[in-house]
C-alpha positions, 0 to 999 in steps of 0.5 A: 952156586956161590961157594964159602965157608960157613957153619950151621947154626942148626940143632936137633930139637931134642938137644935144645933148651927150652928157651931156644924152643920156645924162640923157635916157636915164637920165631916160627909164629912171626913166619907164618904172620909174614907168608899170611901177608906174602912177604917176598922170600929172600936169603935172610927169611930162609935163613930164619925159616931154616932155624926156625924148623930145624932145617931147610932140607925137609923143605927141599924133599917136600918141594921135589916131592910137590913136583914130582905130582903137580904138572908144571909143563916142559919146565918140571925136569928143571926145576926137579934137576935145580932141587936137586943140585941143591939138595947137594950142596951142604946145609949151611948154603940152603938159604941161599940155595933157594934164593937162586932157586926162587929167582930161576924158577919163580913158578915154585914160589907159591909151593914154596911158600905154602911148605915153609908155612905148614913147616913154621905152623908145625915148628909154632906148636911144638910143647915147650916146658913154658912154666918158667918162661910164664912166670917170667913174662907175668912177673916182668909184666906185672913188675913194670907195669906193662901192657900185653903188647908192651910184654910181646915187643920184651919177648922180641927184644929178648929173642933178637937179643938172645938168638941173634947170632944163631938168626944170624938175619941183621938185615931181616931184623925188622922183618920179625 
């Protein structure tokens, strides 16, 4: 595990604004998009998985949980013992935790991919006080004219331009 010093951008869901919920929600609607399409898993989408649902430590009990049922041959108590060593490690370094976990391990990918999307389904229909952020889109669309889709890519630039230190994804910007 490589070791560095970073800060988490991660907050309890109840302290956030609704703005941040809603790109939260928004953000996690674009995950689960991605892993419909089986987009590969890499440090930047777990980064933007773990803001997204608040965390990737919840993903690495329901990984560990997920094999501690399942039959995975000779290669389980290596798999459980790697989950583990990463479930050590602080939750700033999880991104990158479940990129080596990922390339040592590849038969997790498909559990993996399955819990971060039930997580990202779950974090995509969260209640957001959406009244000022309706009114906002309907007048920034009726405004300017615009389209529903051109509306979606406002609300994307918006978000990128808003979150994207907390994303902290500059290489996996165009992955959303």
């Amino acid at each position: 595990m490589r070791r560095r010093r970073r800060s988490s951008n991660l907050s309890p869901l109840g302290t956030l604004n609704p703005e941040t919920i809603y790109a939260r929600k928004k953000a996690a609607e674009w995950l689960v998009r991605l892993l419909d399409c089986s987009v590969a898993l890499d440090d930047a989408f777990f980064k933007c998985a773990g803001w997204c649902i608040g965390g990737l430590r919840p993903v690495l009990h329901s990984l560990q949980e997920a094999l501690e049922k399942n039959r995975h041959g000779g290669k389980k108590k290596v798999m459980l013992q790697s989950i583990k060593e990463c479930l050590e490690e602080p939750e700033s370094f999880f991104d990158d935790a479940l990129m080596s976990l990922v390339g040592n391990h590849p038969r997790i990918t498909k559990p993996l991919q399955d819990i971060i999307h039930r997580e990202c389904e779950r974090a995509a229909g969260m209640k957001v006080d959406g009244f000022t952020l309706a009114r906002a889109k309907k007048l920034t669309k009726n405004l300017f004219g615009l389209s529903d889709e051109a509306v979606r890519i406002c609300e994307y630039a918006f978000i990128v331009g808003n979150f994207d230190k907390s994303l902290d994804t500059h290489a996996g910007q165009a992955r959303l």
